[in-house]
C-alpha positions as semicolon CSV with decimal commas, in nm:
position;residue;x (nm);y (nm);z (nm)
1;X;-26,456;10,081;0,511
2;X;-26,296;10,214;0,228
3;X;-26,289;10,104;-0,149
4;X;-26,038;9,844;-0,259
5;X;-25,802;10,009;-0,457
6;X;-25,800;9,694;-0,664
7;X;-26,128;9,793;-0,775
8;X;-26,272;9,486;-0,555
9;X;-26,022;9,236;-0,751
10;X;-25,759;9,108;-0,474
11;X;-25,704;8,806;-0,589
12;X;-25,661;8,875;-0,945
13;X;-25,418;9,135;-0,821
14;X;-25,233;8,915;-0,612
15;X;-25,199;8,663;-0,890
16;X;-25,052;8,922;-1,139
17;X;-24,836;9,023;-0,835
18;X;-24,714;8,640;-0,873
19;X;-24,660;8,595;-1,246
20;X;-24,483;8,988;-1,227
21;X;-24,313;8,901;-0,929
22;X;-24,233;8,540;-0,844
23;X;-23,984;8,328;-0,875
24;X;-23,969;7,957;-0,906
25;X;-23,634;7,814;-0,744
26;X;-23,704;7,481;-0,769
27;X;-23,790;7,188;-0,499
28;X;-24,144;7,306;-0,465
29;X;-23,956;7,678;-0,342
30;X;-24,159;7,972;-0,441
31;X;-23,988;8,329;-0,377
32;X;-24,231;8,583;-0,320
33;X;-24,034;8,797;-0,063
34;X;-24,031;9,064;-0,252
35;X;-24,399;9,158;-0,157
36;X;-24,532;8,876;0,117
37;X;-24,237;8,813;0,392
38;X;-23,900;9,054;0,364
39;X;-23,981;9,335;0,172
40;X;-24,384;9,374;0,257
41;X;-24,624;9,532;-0,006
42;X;-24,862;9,690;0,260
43;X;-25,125;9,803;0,016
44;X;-25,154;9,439;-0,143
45;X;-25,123;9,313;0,212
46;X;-25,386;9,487;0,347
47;X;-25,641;9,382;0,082
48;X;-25,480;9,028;0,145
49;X;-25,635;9,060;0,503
50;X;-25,957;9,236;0,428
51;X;-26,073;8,958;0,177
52;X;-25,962;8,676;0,403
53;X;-26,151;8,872;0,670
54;X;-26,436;8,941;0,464
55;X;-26,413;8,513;0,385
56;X;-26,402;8,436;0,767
57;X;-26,608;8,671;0,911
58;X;-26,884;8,430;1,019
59;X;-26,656;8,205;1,206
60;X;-26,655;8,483;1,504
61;X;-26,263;8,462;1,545
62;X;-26,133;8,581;1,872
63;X;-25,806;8,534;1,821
64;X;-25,571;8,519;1,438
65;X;-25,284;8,305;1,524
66;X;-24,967;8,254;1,254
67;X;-24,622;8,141;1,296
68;X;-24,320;8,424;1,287
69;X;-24,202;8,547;1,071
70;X;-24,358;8,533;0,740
71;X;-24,723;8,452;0,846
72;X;-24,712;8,774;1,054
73;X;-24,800;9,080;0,744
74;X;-25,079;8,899;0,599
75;X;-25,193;8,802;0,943
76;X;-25,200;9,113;1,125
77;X;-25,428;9,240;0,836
78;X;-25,664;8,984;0,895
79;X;-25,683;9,075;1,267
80;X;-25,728;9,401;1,198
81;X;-25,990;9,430;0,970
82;X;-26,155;9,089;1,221
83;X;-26,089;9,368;1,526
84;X;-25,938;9,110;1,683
85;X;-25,578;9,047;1,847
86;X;-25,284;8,875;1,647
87;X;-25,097;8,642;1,840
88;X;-24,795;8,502;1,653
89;X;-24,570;8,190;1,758
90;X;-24,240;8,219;1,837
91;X;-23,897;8,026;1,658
92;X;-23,718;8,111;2,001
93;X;-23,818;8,178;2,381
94;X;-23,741;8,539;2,492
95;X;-23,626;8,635;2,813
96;X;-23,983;8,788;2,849
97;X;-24,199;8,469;2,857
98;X;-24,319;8,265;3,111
99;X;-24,119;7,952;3,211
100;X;-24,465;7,766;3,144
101;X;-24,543;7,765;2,726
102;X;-24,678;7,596;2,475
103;X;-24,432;7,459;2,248
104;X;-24,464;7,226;1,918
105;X;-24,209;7,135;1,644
106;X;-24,300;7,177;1,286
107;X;-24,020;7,078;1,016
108;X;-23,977;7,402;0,771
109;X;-23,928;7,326;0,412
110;X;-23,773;7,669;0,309
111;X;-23,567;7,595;0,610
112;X;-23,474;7,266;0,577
113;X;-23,486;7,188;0,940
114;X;-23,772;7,166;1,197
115;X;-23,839;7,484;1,416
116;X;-23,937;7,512;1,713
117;X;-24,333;7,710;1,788
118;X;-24,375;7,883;2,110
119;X;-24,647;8,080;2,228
120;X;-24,739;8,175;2,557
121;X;-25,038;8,097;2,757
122;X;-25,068;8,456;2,875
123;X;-25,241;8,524;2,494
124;X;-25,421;8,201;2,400
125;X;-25,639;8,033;2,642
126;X;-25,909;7,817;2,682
127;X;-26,243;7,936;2,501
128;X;-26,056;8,174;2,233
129;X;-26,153;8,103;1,921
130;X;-25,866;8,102;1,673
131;X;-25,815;8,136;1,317
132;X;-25,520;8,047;1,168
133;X;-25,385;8,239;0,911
134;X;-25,057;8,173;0,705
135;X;-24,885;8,306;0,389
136;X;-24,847;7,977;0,240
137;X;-25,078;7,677;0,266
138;X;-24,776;7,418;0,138
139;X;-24,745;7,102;0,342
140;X;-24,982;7,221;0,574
141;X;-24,689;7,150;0,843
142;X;-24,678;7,479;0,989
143;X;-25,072;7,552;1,032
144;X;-25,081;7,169;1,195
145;X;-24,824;7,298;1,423
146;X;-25,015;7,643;1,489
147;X;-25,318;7,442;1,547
148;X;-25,160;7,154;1,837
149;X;-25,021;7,517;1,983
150;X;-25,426;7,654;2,020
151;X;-25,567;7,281;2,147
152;X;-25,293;7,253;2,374
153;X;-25,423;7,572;2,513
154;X;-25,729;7,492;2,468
155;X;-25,853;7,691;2,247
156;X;-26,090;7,584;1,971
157;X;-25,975;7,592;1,572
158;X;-26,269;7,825;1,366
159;X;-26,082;7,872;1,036
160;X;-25,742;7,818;0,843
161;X;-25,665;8,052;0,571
162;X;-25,389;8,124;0,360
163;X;-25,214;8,387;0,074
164;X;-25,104;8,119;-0,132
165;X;-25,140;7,745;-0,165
166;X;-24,976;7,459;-0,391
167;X;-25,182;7,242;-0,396
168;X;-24,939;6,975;-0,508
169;X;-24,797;6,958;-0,196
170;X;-25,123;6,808;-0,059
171;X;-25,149;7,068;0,295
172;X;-25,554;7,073;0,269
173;X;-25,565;6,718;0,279
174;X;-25,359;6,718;0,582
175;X;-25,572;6,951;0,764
176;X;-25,911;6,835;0,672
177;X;-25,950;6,600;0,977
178;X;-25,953;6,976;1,165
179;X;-26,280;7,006;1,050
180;X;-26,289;7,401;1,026
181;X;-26,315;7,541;0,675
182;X;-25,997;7,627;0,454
183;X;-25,926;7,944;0,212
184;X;-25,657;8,034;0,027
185;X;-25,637;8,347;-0,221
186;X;-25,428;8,267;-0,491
187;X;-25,402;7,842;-0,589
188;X;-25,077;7,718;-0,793
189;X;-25,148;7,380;-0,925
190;X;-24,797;7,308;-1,068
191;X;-24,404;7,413;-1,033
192;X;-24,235;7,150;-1,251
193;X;-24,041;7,309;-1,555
194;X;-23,960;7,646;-1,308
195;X;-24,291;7,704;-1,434
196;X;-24,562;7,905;-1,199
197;X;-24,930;7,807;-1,262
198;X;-25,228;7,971;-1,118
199;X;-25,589;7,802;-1,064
């Protein structure tokens, strides 16, 4: 494997990539679509993925499961330094899936609205062992939603982990009662006073 280019330092990269690059837009909103989920810094990405891999490597993952479209770049890292498939849920049923899914509704707070999760059972079945992985660990919504998707398929939950989390918003708490362990890269602790602080 080669060298990190961040001379080993993701998460202190990532961080600076926050304060540089991130924007605070108020109501617990924090725009990092510059680099994480429109326009995708691949480099920071992929060091994203190999140090969550690196984090979850002893959980044995046979399957990274996220939630389109946002969780899907830092996800797909982590799956492929794992060497393991991505499987990501889908906002709306294609054409292309079986009439038989799994389907859960999560409410979306950059949305405003709950969306819809679908994922079919022709990539997560019974005995896969899934981590979930997400850009941001918030409300912890979204991952709950990821994770009724894999024990409705029967699938068993080895690992959530996340770019960032706010811990303010209290997601960890929420998902303790999963049991599996929880990592996130890069913590913010507050975001009242559009201000932006780091653990």
């Amino acid at each position: 494997m080669p060298p990190s280019p961040f001379g080993g330092s993701t998460v202190n990269a990532l961080k600076e990539r926050i304060r540089k690059d991130g924007r605070n837009l108020g109501n617990g909103i924090l725009k990092v679509d510059g680099f994480i989920n429109h326009q995708v810094d691949p480099v920071l990405m992929d060091e994203c993925g190999r140090e969550l891999a690196a984090r979850f490597r002893s959980v044995s993952a046979t399957k990274v499961l996220t939630a389109e479209i946002s969780g899907i770049a830092p996800a797909f890292t982590t799956a492929l330094h794992l060497g393991v498939p991505l499987v990501y849920a889908r906002k709306s049923k294609p054409i292309t899936m079986p009439d038989q899914i799994f389907l859960t509704l999560a409410p979306s707070h950059t949305k405003g609205r709950t969306v819809e999760l679908i994922v079919s059972p022709e990539y997560l079945s019974r005995g896969e062992k899934v981590l979930i992985i997400d850009d941001f660990l918030a409300t912890g919504q979204t991952i709950l939603g990821l994770a009724r998707l894999a024990q409705a398929a029967g699938s068993t939950i080895v690992g959530i982990g996340a770019v960032i989390e706010k811990i303010f918003e209290g997601g960890r708490v929420i998902l303790a009662p999963l049991g599996v362990p929880i990592e996130s890269l890069a913590l913010i602790t507050d975001m009242s006073d559009g201000k932006i602080a780091l653990a």
